[in-house]
LOLUMDREN-672729 format. One record per residue (C-alpha): residue in one letter; x, y, z. Coordinates in steps of 0.25 Angstrom, whole numbers, padded with zeros to 4 digits, always signed. Example, Ala and Ser with C-alpha at 12.3 -4.5 7.8 and 13.67 -1.06 7.14 Angstrom:
A+0049-0018+0031
S+0055-0004+0029
***
This chain:
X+0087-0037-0043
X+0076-0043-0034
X+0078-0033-0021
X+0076-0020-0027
X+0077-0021-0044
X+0066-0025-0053
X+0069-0034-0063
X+0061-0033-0076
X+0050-0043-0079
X+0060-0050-0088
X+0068-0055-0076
X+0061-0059-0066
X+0064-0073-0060
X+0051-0077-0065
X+0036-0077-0062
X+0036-0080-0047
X+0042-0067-0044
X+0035-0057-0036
X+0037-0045-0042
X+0035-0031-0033
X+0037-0017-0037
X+0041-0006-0028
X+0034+0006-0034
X+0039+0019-0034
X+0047+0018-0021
X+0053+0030-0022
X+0039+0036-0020
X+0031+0028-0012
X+0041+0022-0003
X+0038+0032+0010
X+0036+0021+0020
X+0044+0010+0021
X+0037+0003+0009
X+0050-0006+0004
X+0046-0015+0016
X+0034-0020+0008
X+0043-0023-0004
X+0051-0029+0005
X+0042-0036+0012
X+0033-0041-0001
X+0049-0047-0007
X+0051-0053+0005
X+0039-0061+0007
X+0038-0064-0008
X+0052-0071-0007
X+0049-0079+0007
X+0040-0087-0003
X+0048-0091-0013
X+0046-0077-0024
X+0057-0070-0029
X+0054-0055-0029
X+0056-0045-0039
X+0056-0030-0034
X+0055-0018-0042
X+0057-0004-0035
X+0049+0005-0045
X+0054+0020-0043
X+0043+0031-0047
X+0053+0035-0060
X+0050+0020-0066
X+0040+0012-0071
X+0032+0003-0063
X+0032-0011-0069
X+0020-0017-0072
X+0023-0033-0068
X+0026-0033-0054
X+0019-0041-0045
X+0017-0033-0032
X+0018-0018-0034
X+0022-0010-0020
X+0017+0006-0016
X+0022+0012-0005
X+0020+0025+0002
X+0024+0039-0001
X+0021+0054+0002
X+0008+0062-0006
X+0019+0068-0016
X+0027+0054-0020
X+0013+0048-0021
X+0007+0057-0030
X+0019+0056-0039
X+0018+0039-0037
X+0005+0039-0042
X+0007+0049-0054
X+0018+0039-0059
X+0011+0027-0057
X-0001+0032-0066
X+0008+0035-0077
X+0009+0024-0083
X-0007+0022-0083
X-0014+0010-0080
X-0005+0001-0090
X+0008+0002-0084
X+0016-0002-0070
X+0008+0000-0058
X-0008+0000-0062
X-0003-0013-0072
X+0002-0021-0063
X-0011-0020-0054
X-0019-0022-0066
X-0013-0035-0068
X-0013-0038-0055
X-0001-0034-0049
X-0002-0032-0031
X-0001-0019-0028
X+0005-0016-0014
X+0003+0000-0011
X+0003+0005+0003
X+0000+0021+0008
X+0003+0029-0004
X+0005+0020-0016
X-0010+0014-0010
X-0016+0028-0012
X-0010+0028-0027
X-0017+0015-0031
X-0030+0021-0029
X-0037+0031-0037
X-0034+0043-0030
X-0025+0047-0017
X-0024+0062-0010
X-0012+0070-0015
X-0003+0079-0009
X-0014+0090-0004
X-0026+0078-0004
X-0030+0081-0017
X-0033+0068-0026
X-0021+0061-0033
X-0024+0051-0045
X-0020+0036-0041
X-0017+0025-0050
X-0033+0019-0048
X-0029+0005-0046
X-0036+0004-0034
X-0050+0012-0032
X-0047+0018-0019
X-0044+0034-0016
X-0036+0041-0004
X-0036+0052+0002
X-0030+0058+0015
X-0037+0057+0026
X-0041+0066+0037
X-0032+0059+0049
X-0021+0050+0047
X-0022+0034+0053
X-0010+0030+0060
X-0011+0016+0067
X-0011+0000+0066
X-0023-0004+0058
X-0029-0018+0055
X-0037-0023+0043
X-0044-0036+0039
X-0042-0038+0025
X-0052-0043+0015
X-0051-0058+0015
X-0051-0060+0000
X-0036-0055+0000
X-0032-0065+0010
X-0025-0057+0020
X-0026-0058+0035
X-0029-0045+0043
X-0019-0033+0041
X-0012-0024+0051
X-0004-0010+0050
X+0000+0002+0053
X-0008+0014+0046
X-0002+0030+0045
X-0010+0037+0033
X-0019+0048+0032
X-0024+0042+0017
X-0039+0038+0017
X-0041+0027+0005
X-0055+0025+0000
X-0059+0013-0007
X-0067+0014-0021
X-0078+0004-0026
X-0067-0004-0033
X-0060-0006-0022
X-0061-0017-0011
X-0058-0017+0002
X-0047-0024+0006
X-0046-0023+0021
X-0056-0018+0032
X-0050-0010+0045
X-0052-0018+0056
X-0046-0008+0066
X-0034+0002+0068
X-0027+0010+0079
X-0025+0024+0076
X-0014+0033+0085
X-0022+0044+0089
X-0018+0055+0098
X-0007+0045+0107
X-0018+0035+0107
X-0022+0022+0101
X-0035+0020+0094
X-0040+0010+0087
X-0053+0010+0080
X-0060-0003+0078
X-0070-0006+0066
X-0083-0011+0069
X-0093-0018+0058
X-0102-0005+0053
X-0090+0005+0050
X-0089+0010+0064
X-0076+0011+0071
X-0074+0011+0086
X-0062+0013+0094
X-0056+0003+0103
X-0048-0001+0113
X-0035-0003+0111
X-0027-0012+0120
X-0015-0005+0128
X-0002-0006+0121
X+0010-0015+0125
X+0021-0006+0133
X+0034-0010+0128
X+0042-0018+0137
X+0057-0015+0142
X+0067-0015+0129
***
């Protein structure tokens, strides 16, 4: 089944199929993250590839040849249990393999705090991640809510990012890890009011301007 069953390596249509696993929805599925699967199948297809999905629940094992790997988000509790589960198999089998080899690995809010080496449990104390990213988490001491903009490094070949951030995590990058993006500005809600603070050259940030919002019209 190409929608929502995983066929094993034997039957796939053959090698120009993309091949993205779904892992551990039943854990990491707190925010909608189907859409990206959605999205990832969608996109894949309008240029000719056919798609094999796997939904990989937390009581199975995570197979080791897919091509694009998918971590959603998920309370302190289900991510703690996530992470547990997809260390046991050690850096051999399922996830951590498949990255080895080369693998994408597409993890948003929670499932990016497991790829790390540590993230903050349930009372902030330091939970073991599965290392294969050198970056650590933490909670934060206020939570960033807001539209954020990035320019990302020009070696990955992507144009400038936008979204929408609501967290509390604070992620540190290790020596052995890159940057992938700088901020270039964000626009926090605070107190009934929005601010946006600009980066300047030299680490400082300064608050701006922000023009008035559009009213909406009649209807």
């Amino acid at each position: 089944m190409s929608e929502s069953g995983y066929r094993p390596p034997s039957q796939y249509r053959g090698p120009s199929a993309v091949r993205l696993v779904w892992v551990y929805p039943d854990l990491l599925s707190t925010y909608g993250d189907r859409g990206n699967l959605l999205v990832l199948a969608r996109r894949a297809r309008l240029r000719g590839f056919p798609v094999e999905i796997a939904e990989v629940n937390s009581d199975q094992g995570v197979p080791a040849d897919g091509d694009i790997y998918l971590l959603g988000g998920g309370e302190d509790l289900p991510q703690i249990l996530a992470a547990r589960r997809l260390a046991a198999g050690g850096q051999r089998a399922g996830l951590a393999a498949a990255a080895a080899r080369g693998a994408v690995v597409f993890a948003v809010c929670a499932g990016y705090q497991i790829v790390g080496t540590e993230f903050g449990g349930v009372e902030g104390e330091p939970v073991p991640g599965l290392g294969l990213l050198d970056i650590r988490s933490g909670r934060g001491e206020r939570r960033g809510v807001g539209e954020i903009v990035a320019d990302v490094d020009p070696a990955l070949g992507a144009g400038r990012l936008t979204g929408f951030e609501n967290h509390q995590g604070v992620t540190r990058r290790g020596p052995e890890a890159g940057q992938a993006a700088g901020q270039r500005g964000r626009r926090r809600r605070q107190r009934g009011r929005d601010r946006r603070r600009v980066h300047r050259p030299g680490g400082r940030h300064l608050p701006a301007r922000t023009r008035p919002r559009p009213q909406p019209g009649p209807g």
